[in-house]
MMTF fields as JSON, N, C-alpha, C and O atoms, coordinates in Angstrom:
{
  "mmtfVersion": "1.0.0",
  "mmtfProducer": "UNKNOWN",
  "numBonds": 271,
  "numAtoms": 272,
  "numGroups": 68,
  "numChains": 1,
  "numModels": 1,
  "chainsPerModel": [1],
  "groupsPerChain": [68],
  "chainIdList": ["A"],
  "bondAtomList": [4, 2, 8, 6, 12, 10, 16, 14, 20, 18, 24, 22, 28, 26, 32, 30, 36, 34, 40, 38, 44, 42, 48, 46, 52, 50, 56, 54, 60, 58, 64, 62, 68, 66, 72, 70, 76, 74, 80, 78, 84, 82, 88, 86, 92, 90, 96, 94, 100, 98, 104, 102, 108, 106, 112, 110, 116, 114, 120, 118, 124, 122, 128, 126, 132, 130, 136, 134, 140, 138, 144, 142, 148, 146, 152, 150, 156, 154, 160, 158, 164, 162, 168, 166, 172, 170, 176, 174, 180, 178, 184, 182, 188, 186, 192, 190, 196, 194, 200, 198, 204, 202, 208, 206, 212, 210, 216, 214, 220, 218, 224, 222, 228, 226, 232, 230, 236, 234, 240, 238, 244, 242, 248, 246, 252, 250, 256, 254, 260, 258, 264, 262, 268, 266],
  "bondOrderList": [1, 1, 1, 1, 1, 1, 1, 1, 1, 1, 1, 1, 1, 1, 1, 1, 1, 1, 1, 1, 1, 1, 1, 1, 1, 1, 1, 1, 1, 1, 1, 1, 1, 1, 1, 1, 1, 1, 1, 1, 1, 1, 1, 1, 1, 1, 1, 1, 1, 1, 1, 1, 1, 1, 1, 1, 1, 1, 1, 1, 1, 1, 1, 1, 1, 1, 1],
  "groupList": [{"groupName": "UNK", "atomNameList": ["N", "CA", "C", "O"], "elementList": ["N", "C", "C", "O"], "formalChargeList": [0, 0, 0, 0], "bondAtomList": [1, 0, 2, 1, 3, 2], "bondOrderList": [1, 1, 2], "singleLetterCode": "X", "chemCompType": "L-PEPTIDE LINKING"}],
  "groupTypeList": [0, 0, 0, 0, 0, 0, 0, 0, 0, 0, 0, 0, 0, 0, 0, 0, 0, 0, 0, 0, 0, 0, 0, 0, 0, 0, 0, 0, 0, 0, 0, 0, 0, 0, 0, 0, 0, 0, 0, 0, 0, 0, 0, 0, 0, 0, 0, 0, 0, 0, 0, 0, 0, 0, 0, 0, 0, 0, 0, 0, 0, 0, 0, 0, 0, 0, 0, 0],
  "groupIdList": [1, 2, 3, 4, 5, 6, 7, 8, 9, 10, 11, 12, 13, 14, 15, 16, 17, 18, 19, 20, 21, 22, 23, 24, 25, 26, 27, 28, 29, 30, 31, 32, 33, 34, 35, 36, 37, 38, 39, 40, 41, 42, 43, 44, 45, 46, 47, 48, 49, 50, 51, 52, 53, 54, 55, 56, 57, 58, 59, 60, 61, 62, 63, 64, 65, 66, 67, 68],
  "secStructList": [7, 7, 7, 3, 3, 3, 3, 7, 1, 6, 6, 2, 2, 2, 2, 2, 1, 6, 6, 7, 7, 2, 2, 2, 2, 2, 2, 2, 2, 2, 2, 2, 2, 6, 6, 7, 3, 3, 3, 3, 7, 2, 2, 2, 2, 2, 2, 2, 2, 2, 2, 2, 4, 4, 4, 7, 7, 2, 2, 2, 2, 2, 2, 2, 2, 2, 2, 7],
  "xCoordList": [111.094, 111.194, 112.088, 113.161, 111.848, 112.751, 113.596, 113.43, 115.006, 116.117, 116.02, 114.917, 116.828, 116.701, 117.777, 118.425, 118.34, 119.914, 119.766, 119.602, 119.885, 119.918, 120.423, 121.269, 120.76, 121.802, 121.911, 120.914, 123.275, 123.795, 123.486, 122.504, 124.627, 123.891, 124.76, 124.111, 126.414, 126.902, 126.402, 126.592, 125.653, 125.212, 124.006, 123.752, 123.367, 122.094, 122.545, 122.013, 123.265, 123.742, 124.328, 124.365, 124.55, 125.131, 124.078, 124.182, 122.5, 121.264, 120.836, 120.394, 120.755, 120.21, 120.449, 119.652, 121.928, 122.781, 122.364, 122.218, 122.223, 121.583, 122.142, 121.589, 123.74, 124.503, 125.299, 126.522, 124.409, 124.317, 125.143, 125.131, 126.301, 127.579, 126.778, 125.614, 127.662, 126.823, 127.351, 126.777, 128.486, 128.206, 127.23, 126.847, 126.884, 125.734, 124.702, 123.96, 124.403, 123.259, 122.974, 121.876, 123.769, 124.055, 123.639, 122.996, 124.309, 123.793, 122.503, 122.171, 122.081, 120.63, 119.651, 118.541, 120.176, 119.631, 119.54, 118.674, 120.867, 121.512, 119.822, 118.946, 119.979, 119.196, 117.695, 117.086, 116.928, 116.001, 115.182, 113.993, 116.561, 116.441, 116.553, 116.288, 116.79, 117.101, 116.071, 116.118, 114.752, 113.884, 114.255, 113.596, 115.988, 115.915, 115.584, 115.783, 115.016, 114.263, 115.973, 116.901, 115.727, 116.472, 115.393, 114.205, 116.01, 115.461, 116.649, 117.811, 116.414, 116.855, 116.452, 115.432, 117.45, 117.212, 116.028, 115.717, 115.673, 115.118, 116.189, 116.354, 117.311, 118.644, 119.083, 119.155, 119.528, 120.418, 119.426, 119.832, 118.328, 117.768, 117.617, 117.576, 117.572, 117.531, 118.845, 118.943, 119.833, 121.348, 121.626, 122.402, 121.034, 120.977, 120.285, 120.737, 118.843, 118.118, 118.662, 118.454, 119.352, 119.489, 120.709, 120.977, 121.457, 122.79, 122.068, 122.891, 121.172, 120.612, 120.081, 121.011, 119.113, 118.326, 119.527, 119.35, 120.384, 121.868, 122.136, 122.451, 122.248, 123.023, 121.964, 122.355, 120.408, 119.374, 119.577, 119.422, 119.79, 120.022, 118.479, 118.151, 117.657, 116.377, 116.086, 114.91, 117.235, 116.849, 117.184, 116.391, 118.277, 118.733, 117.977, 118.0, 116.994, 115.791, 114.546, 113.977, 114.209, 113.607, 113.498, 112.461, 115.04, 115.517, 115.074, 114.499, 115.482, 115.134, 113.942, 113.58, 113.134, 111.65, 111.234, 110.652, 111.435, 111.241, 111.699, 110.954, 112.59, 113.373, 112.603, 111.978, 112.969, 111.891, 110.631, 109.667],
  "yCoordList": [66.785, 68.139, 68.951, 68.429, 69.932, 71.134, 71.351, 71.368, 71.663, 72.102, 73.691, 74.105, 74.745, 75.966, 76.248, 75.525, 77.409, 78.185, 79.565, 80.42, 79.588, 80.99, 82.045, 81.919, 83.424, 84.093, 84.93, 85.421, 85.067, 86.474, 87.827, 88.149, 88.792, 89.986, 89.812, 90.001, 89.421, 89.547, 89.022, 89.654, 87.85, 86.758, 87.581, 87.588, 88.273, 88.835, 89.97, 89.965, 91.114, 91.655, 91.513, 92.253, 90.646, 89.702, 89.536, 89.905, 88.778, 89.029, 89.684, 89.905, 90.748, 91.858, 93.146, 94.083, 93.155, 94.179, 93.987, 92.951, 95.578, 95.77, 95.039, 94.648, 94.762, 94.314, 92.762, 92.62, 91.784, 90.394, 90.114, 90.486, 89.108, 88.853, 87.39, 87.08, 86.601, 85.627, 83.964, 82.876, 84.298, 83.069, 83.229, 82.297, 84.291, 84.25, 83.891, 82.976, 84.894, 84.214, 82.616, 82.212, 81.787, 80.209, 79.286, 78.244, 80.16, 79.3, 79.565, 78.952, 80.692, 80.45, 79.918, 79.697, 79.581, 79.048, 76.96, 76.139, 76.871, 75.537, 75.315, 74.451, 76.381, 76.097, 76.11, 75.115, 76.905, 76.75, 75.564, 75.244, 74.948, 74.004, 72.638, 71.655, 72.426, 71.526, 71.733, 70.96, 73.072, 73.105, 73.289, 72.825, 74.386, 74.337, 76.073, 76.803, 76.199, 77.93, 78.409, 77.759, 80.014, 80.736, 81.521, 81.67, 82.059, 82.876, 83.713, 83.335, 84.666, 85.639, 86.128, 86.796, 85.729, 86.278, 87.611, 88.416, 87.685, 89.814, 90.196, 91.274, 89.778, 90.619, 91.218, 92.447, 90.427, 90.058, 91.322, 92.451, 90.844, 92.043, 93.769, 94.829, 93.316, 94.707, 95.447, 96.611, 94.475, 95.316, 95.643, 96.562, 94.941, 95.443, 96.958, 98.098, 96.305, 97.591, 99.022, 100.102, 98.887, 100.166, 100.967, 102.135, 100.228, 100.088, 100.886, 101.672, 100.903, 100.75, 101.78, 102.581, 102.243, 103.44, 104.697, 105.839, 104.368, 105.121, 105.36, 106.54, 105.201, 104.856, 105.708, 106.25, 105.786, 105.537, 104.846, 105.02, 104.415, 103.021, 102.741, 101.755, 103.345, 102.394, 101.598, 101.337, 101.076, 100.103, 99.021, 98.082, 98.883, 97.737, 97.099, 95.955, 98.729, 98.437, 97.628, 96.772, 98.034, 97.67, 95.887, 95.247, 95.386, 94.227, 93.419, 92.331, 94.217, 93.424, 93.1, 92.063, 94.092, 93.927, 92.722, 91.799, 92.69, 91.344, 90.328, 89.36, 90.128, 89.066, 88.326, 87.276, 89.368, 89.021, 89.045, 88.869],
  "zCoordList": [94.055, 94.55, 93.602, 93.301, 93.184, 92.422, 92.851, 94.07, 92.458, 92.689, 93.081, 92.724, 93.713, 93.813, 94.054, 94.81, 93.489, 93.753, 93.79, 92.919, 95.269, 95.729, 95.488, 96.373, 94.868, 94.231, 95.57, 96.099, 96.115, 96.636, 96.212, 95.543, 96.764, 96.126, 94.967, 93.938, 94.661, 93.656, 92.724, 91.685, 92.581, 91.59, 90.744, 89.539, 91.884, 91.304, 90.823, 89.713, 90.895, 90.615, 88.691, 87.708, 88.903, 87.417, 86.617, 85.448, 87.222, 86.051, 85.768, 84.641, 87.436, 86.336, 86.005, 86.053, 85.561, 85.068, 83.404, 82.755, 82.956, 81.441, 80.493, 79.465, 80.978, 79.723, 80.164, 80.148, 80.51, 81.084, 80.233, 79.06, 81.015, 80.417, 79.562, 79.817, 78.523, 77.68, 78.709, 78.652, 79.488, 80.698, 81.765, 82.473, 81.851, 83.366, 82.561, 82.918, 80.751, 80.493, 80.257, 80.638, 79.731, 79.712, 80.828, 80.952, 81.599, 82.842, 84.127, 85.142, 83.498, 83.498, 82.888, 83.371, 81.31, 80.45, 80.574, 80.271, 81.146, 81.796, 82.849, 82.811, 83.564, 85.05, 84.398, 84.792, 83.546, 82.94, 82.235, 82.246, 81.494, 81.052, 81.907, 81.214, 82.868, 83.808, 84.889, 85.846, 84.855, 85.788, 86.973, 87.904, 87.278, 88.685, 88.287, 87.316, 89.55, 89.922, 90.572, 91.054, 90.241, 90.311, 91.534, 91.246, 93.089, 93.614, 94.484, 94.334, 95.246, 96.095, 97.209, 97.377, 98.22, 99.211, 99.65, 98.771, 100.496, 100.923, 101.134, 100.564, 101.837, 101.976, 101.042, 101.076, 99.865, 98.576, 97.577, 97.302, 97.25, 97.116, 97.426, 96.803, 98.651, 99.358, 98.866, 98.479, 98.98, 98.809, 97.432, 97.171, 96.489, 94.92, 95.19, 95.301, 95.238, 94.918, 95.571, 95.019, 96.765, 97.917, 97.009, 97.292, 95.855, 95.248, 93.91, 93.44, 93.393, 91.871, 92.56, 92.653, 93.111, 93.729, 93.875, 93.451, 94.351, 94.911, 93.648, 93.804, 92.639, 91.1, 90.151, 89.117, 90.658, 89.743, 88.41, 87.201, 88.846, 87.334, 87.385, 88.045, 86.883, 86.722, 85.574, 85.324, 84.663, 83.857, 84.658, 84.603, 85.485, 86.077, 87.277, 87.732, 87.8, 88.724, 88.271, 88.948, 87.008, 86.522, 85.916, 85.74, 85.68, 85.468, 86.801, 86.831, 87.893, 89.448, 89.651, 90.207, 89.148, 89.429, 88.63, 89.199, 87.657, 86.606, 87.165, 87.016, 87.739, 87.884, 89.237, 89.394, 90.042, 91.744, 91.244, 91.99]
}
């Protein structure tokens, strides 16, 4: 069975911000390489996006959409 690690809103918040720090990227790269899936809540989501919409940050919306 696959491993899976759920991100909060802060965690997600962290991937997909434009300017991804080079430890969050690593250790997605860690989790990639090791075949565990990265997913997110509807909550955790919801509270990014409602945050990024508020902001219009639509590059960082745009990061979410990719990501989910």
């Amino acid at each position: 069975m696959r491993q899976v690690v759920l991100l909060d809103a802060n965690p997600l918040s962290q991937v997909t911000h434009p300017k991804i720090k080079p430890e969050v990227r690593n250790w997605m790269q860690f989790l990639k390489d090791n075949n565990i899936a990265l997913k997110a809540p509807e909550i955790s989501a919801y509270e990014i996006r409602r945050e990024l919409v508020r902001q219009s940050n639509n590059q960082s919306l745009e990061r979410l959409n990719l990501f989910l």
